[in-house]
PyMOL Python script that loads the backbone (N, CA, C, O; Angstrom):
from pymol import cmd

cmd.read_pdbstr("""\
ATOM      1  N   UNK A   1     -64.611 -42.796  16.850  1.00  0.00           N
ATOM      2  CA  UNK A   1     -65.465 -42.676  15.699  1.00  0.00           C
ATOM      3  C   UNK A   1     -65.849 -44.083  15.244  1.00  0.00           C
ATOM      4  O   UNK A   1     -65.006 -44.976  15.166  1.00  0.00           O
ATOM      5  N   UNK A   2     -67.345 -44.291  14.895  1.00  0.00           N
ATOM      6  CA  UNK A   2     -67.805 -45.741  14.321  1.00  0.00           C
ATOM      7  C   UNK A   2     -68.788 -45.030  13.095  1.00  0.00           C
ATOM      8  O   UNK A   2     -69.672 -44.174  13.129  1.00  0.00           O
ATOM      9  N   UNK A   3     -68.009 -46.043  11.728  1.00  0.00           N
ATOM     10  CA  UNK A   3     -68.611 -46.532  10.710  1.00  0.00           C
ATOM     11  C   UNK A   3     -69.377 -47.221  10.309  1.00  0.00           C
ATOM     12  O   UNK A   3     -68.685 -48.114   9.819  1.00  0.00           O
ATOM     13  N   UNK A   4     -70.604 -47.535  10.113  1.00  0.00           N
ATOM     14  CA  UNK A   4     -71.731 -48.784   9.770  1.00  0.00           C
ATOM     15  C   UNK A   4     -71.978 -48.311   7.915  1.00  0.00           C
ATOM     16  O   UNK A   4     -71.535 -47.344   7.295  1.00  0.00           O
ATOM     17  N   UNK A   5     -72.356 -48.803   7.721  1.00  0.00           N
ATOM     18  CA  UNK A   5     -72.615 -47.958   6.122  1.00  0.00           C
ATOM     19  C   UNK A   5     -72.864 -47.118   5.694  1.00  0.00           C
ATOM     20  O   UNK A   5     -71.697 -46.752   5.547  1.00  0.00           O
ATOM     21  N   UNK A   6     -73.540 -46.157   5.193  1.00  0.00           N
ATOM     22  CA  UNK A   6     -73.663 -44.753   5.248  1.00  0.00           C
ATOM     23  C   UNK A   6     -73.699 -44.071   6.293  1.00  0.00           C
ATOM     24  O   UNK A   6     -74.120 -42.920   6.172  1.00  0.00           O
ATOM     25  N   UNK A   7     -73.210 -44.622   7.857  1.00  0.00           N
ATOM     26  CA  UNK A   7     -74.036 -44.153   8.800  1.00  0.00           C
ATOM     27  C   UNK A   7     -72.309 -43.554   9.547  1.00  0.00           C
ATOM     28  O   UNK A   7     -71.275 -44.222   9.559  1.00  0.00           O
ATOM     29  N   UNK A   8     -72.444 -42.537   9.940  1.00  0.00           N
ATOM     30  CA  UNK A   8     -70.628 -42.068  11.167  1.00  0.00           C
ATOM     31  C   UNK A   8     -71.057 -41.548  12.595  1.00  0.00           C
ATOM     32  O   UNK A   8     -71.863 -40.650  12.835  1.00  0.00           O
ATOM     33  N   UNK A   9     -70.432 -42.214  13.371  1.00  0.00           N
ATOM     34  CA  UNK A   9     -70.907 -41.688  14.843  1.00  0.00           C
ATOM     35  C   UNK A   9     -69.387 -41.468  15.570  1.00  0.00           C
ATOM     36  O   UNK A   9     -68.569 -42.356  15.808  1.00  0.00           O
ATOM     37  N   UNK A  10     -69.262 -40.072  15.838  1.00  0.00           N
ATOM     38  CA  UNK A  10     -68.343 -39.552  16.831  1.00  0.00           C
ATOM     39  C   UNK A  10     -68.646 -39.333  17.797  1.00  0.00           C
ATOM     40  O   UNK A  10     -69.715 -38.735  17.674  1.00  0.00           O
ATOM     41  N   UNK A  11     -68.270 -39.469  19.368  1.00  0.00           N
ATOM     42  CA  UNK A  11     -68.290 -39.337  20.457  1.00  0.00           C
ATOM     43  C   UNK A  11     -66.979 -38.673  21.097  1.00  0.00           C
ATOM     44  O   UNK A  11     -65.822 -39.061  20.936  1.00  0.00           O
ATOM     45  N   UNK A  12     -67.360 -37.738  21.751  1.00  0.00           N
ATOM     46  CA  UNK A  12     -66.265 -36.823  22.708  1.00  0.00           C
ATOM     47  C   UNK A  12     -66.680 -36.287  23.606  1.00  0.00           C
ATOM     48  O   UNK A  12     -67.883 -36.178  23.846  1.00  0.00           O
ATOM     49  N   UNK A  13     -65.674 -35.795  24.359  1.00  0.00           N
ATOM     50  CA  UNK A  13     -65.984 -35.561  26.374  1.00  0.00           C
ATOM     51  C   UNK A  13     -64.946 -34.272  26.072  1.00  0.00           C
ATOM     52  O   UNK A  13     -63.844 -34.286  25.523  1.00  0.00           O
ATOM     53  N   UNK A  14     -65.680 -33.200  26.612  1.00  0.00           N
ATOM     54  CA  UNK A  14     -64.899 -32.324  26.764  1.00  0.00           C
ATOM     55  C   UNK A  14     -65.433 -31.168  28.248  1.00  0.00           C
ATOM     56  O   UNK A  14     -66.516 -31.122  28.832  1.00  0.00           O
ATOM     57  N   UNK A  15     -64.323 -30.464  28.441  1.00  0.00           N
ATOM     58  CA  UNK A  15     -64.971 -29.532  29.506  1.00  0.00           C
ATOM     59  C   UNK A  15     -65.318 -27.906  28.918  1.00  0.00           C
ATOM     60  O   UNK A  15     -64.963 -27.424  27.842  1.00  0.00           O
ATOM     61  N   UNK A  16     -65.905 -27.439  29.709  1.00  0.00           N
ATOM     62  CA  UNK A  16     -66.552 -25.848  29.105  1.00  0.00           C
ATOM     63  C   UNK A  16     -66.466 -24.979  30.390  1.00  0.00           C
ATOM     64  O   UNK A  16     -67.470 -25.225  31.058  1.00  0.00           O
ATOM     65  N   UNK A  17     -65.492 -23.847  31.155  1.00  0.00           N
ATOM     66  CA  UNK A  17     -65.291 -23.243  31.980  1.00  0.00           C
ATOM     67  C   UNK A  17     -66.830 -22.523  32.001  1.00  0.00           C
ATOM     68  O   UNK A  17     -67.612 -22.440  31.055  1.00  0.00           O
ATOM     69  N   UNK A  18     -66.999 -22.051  33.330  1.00  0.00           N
ATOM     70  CA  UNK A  18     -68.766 -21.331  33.119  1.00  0.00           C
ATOM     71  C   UNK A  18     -68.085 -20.184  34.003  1.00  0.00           C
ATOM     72  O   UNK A  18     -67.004 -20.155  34.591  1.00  0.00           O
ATOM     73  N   UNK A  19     -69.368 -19.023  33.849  1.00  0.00           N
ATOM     74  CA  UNK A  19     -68.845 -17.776  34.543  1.00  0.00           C
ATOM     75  C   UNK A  19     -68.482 -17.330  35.768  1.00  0.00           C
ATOM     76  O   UNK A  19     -67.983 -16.220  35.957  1.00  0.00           O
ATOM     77  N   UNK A  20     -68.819 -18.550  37.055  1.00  0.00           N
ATOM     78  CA  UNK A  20     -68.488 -18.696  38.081  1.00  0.00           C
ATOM     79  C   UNK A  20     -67.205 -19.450  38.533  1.00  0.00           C
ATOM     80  O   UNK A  20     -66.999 -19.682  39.724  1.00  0.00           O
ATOM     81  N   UNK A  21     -66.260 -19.863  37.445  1.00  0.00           N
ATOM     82  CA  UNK A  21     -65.291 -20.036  37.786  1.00  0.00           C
ATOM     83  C   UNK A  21     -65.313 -21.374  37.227  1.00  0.00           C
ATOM     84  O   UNK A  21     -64.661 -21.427  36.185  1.00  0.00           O
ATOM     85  N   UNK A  22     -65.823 -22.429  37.557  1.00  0.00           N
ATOM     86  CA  UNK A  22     -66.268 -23.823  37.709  1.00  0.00           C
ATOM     87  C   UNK A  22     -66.272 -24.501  36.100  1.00  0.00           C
ATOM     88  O   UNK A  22     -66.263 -23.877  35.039  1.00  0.00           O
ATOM     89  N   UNK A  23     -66.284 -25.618  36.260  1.00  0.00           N
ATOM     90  CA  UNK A  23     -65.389 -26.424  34.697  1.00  0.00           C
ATOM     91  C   UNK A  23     -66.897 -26.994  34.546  1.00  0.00           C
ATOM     92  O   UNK A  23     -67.402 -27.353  35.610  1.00  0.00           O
ATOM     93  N   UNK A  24     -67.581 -27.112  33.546  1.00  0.00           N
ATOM     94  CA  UNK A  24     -68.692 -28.128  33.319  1.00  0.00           C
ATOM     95  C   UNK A  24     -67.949 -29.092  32.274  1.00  0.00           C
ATOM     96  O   UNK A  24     -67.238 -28.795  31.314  1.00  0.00           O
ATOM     97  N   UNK A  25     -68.373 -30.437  32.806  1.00  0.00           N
ATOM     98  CA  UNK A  25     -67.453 -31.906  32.171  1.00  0.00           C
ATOM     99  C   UNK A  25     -69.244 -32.051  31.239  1.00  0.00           C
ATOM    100  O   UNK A  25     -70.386 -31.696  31.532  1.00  0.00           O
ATOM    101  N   UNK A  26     -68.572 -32.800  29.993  1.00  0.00           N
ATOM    102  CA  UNK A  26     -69.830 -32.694  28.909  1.00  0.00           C
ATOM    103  C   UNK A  26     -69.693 -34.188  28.150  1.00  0.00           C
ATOM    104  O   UNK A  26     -68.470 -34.279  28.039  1.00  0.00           O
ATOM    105  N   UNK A  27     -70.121 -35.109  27.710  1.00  0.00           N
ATOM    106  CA  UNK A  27     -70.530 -36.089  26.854  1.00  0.00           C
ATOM    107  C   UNK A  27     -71.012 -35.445  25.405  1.00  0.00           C
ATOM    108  O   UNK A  27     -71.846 -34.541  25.390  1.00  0.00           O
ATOM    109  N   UNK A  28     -70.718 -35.711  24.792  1.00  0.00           N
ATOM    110  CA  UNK A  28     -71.123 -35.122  23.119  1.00  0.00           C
ATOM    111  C   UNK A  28     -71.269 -36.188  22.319  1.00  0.00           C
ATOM    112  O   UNK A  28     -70.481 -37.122  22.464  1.00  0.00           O
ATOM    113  N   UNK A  29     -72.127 -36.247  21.490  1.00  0.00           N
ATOM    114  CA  UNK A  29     -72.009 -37.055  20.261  1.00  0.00           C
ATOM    115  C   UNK A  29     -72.310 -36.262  18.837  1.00  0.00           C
ATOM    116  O   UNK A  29     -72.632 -35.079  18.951  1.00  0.00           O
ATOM    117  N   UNK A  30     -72.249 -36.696  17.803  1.00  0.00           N
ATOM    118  CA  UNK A  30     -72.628 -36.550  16.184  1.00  0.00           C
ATOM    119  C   UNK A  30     -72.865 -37.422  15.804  1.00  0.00           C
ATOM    120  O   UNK A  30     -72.018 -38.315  15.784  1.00  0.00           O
ATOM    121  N   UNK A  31     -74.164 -37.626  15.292  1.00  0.00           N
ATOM    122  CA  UNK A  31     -74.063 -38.766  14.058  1.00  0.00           C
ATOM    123  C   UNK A  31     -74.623 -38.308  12.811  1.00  0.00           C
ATOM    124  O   UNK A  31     -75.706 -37.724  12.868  1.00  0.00           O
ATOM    125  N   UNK A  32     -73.937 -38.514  11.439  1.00  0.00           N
ATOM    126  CA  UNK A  32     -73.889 -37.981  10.052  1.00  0.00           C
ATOM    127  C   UNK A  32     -74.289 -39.542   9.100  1.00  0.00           C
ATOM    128  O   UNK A  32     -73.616 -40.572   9.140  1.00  0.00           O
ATOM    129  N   UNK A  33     -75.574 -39.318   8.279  1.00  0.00           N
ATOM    130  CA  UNK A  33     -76.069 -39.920   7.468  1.00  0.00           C
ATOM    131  C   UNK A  33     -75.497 -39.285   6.414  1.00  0.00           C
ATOM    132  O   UNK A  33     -75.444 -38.056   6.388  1.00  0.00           O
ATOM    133  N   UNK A  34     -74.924 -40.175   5.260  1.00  0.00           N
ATOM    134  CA  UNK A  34     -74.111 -39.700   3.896  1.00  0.00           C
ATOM    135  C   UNK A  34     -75.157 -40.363   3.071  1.00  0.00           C
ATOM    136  O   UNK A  34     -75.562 -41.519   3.200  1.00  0.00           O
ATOM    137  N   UNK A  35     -75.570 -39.391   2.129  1.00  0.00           N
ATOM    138  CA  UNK A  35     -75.985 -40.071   0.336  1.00  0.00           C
ATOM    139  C   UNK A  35     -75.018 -39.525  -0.417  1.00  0.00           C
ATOM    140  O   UNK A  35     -74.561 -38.400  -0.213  1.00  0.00           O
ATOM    141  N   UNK A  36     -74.664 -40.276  -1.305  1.00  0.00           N
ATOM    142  CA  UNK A  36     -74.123 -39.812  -2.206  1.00  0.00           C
ATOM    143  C   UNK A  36     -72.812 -38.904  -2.260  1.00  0.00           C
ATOM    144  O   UNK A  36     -72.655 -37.926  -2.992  1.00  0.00           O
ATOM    145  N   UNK A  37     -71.841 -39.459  -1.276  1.00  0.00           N
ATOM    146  CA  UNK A  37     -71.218 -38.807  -0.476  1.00  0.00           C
ATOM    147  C   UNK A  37     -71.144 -37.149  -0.057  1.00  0.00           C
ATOM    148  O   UNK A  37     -70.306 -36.255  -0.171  1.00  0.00           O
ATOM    149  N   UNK A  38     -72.834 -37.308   0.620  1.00  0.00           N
ATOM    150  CA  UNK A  38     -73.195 -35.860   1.076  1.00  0.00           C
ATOM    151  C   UNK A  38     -73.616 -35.843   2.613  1.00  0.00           C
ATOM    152  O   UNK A  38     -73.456 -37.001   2.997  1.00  0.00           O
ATOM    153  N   UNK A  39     -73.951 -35.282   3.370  1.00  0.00           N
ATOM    154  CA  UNK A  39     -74.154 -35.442   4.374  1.00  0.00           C
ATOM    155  C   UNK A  39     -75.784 -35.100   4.237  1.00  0.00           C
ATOM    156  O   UNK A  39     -76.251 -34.005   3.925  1.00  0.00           O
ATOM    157  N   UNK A  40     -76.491 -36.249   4.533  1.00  0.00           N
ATOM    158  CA  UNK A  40     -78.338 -35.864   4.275  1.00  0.00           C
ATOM    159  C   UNK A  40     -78.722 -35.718   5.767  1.00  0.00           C
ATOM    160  O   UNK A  40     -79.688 -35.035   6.106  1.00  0.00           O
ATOM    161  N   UNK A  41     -78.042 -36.292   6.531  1.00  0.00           N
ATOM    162  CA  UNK A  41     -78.879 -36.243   7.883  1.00  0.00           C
ATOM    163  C   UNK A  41     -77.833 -35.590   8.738  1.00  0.00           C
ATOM    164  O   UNK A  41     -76.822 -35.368   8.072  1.00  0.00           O
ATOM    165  N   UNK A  42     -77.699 -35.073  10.434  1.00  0.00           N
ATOM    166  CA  UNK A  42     -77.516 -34.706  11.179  1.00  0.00           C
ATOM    167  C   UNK A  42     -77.796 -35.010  12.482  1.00  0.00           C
ATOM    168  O   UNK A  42     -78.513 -34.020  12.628  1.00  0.00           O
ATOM    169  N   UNK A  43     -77.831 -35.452  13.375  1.00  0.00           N
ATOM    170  CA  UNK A  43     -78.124 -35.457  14.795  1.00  0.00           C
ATOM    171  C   UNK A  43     -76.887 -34.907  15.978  1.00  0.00           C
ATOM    172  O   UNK A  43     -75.731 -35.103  15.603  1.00  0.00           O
ATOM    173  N   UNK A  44     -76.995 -34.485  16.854  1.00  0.00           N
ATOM    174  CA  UNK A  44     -75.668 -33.865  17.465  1.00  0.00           C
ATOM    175  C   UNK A  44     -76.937 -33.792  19.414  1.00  0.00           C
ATOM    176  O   UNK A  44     -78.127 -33.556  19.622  1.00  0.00           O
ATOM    177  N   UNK A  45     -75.834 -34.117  20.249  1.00  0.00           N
ATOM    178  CA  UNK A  45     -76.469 -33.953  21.677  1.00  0.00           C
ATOM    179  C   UNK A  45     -75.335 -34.010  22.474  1.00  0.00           C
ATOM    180  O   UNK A  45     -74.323 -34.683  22.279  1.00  0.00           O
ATOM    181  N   UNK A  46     -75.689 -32.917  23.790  1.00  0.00           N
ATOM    182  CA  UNK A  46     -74.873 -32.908  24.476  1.00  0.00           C
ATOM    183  C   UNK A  46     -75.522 -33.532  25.860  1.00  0.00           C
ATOM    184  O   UNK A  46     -76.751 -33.533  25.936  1.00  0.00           O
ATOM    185  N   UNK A  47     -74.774 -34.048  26.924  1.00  0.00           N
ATOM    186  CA  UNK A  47     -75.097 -34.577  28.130  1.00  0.00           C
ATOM    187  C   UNK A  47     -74.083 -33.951  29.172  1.00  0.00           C
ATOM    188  O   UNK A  47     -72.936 -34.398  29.186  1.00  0.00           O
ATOM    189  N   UNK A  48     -74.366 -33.160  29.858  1.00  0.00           N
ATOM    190  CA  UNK A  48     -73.557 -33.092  31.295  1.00  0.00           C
ATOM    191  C   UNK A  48     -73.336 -33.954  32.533  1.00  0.00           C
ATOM    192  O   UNK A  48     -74.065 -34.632  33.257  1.00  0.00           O
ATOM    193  N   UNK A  49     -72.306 -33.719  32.496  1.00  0.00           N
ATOM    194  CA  UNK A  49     -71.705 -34.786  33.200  1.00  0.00           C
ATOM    195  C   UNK A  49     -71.983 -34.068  34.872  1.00  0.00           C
ATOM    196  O   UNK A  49     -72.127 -32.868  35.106  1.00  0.00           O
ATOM    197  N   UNK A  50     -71.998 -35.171  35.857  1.00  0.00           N
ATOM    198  CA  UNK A  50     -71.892 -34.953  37.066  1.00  0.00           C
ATOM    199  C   UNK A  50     -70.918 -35.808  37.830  1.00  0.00           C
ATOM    200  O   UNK A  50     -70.213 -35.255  38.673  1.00  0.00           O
ATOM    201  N   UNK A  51     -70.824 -36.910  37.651  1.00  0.00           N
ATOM    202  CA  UNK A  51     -70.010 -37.798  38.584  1.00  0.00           C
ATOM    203  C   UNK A  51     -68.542 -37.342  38.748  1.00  0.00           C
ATOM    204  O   UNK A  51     -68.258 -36.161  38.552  1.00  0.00           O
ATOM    205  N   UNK A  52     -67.479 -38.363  39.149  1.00  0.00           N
ATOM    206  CA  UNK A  52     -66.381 -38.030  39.375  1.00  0.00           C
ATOM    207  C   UNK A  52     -65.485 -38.507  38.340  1.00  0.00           C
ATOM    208  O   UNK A  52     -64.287 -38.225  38.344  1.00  0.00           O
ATOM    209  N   UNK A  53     -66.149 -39.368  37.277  1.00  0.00           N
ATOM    210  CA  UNK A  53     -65.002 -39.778  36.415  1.00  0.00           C
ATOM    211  C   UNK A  53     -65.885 -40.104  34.972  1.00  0.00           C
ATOM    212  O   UNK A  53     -67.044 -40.515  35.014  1.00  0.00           O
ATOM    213  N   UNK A  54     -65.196 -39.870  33.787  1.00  0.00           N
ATOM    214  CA  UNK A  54     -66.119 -40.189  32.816  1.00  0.00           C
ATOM    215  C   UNK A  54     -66.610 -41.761  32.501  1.00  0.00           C
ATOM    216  O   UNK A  54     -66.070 -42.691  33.101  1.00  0.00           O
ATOM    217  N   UNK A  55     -67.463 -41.946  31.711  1.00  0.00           N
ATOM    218  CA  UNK A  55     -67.793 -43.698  31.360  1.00  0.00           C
ATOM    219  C   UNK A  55     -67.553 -43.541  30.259  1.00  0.00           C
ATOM    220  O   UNK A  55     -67.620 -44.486  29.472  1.00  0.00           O
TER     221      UNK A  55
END
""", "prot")
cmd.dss("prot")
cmd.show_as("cartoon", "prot")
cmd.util.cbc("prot")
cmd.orient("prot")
């Protein structure tokens, strides 16, 4: 997790089993804009992974 001033960015890697058996490996992020200690903004994306090891 990184703090800049109103600004929070979490990053996580997780896997998601699919119906053929098989693990999909995933990259995730969030990032949350605060006013007023509220949350005004949102952004969130996922990336699938292919290689053999995460970065």
């Amino acid at each position: 997790m990184v703090e800049e001033g109103d600004t929070v960015m979490a990053e996580l890697m997780g896997r998601v089993p699919q119906q053929d058996g098989s693990v999909q490996r995933l990259s995730t992020a969030e990032v949350f804009v605060m006013r007023d200690g509220l949350i005004c903004e949102r952004r969130a994306w996922v990336i699938p992974l292919h290689e053999d090891d995460f970065r």
